[in-house]
N, C-alpha and C positions, 0 to 999 in steps of 0.2 A: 589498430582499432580493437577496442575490448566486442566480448559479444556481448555481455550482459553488464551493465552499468547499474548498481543498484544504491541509489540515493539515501540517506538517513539527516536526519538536523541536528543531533547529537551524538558527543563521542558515545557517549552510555550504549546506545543503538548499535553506531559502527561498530564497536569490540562485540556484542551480542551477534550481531548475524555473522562476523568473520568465524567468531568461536564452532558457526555450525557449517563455513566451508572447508572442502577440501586444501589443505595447506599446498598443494602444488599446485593448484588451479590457477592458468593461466587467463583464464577466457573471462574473470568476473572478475571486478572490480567496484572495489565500495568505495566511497563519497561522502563526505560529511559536509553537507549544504551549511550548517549554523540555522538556529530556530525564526520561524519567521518567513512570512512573504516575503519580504524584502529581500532578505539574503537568501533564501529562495531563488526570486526572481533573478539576483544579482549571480546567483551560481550558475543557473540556467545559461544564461550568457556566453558561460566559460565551460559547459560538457565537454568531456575528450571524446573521440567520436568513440559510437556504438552502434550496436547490433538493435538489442533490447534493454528498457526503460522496465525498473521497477524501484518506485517510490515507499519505500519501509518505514516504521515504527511505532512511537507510542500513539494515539487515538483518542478518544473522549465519547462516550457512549449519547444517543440522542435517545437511541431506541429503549424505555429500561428493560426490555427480556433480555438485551445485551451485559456481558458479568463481565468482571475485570477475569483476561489473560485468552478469552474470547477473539476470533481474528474475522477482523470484516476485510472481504477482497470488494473493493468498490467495483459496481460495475459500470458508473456514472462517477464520474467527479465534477462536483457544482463550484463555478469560483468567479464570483461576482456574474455577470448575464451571462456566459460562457457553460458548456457542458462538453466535457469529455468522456467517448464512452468507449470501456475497454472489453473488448468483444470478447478477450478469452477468459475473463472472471469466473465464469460457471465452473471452466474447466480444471482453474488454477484453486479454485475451493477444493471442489472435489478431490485433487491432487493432494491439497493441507489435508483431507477430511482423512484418506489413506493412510497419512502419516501421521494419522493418530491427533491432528489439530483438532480445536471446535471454530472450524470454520465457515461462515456464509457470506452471500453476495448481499451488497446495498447499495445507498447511496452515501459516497459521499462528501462532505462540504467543506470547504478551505473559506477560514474565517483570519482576520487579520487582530486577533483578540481571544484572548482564552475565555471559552464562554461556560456560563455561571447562571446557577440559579435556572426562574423562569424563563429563559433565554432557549433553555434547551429544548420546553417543552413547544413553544412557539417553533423554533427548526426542525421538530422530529413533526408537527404539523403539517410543514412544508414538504414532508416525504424525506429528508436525508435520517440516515440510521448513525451516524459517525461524523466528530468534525475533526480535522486539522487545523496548519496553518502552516502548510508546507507544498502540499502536493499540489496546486492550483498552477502553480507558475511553471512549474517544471513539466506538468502534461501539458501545458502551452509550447514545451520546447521540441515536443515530442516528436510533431512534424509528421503524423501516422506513422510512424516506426511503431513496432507492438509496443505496450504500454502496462504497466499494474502496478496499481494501488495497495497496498496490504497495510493494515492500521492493527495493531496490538490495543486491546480495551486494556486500559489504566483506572477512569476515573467511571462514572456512571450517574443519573441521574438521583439517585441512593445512596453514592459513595464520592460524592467532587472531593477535587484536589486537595491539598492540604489538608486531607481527614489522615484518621488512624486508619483506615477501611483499606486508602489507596498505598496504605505500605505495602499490606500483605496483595494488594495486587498490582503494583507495580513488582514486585518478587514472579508472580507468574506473569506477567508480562515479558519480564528478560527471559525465563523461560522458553516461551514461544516463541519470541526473537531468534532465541539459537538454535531452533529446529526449522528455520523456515528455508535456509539455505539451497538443500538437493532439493525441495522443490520446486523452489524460484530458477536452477539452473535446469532442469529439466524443461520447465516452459519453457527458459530461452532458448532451449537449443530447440525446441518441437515449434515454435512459432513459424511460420511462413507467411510476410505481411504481403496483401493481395491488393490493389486498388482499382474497385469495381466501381464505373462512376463517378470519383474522384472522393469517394468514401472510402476510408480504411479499413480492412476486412483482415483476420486473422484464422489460417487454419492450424487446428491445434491433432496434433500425433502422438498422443504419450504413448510408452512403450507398452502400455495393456490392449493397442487395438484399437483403441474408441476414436473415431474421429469426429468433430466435431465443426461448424461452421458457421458462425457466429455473423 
């Protein structure tokens, strides 16, 4: 069993976060789900077993203060009437924030559609900061094992898809990719998943001291 299982929907992704682990690292293991609930959901299915869940990549901005190369750690993921909330978010920003990321916590939503236009400002009404179309099914697979979310901003409500705008930030978005590694393996090995109530609780140890409980 791997400790850290860390998910992406594209090859583009996987090479980006391996580029930023340690080449002998035994304990982490990347994934290449294919884009998509679907294939998603259908990878879900098939996890190798793990430790810790963290769902990586590119993102789409709801919130506009959000800029492309920007990293939102969800601390909810919304996917159809379903919420996932992942308790160490705060800790696992702060963590990017150290390592020089522009990271913060949101929400956020797993859409079965790359969404466009007025669509966005209607969901960032709704309270999500960030959409996907990946992470919804695979924190269903989760099972309260620790969980996180990490979405790289690409597009923005100023800059959608297929503009000139999202070249130059899908460039800082690989970027960020390949620096999120030692901090993704760090939470995993500091997680300790608690279940109090039959709620999933996560206490978080990073190596500065702070503990934290979510």
């Amino acid at each position: 069993m791997t400790g850290l299982l860390i998910c992406t929907a594209l090859g583009i992704e996987a090479r980006a976060v391996r580029r930023g682990l340690a080449a002998a690292s035994k304990e982490v293991q990347v994934m290449r789900t294919g884009p998509g609930p679907c294939r998603a959901a259908s990878a879900a299915g098939d996890l190798p077993g793990y430790g810790a869940l963290a769902v990586v990549g590119f993102g789409g901005a709801l919130d506009p203060s959000l800029r492309p190369g920007d990293v939102l750690v969800a601390r909810e993921v919304l996917f159809g009437d379903r919420v996932f909330a992942c308790a160490s978010a705060p800790s696992l920003a702060e963590e990017l924030v150290r390592a020089g990321l522009p990271a913060r916590t949101g929400r956020l939503l797993t859409c079965d559609h790359v969404v466009t236009g007025t669509e966005r400002a209607r969901l960032a009404a709704g309270g999500a900061h960030a959409v996907d179309m990946e992470t919804g099914p695979l924190a269903a697979a989760s099972a309260g094992r620790p969980l996180a979310a990490v979405r790289v901003i690409v597009d923005t409500p100023g800059a959608p898809l297929l503009s000139l705008a999202t070249i130059r930030g899908g460039a800082s978005a690989r970027r960020a990719l390949r620096r999120l590694g030692p901090a993704l393996t760090r939470w995993a090995s500091c997680v300790d998943p608690r279940i109090v109530r039959g709620v999933a609780q996560e206490t978080i140890r990073f190596s500065h001291g702070k503990e934290v409980l979510s």
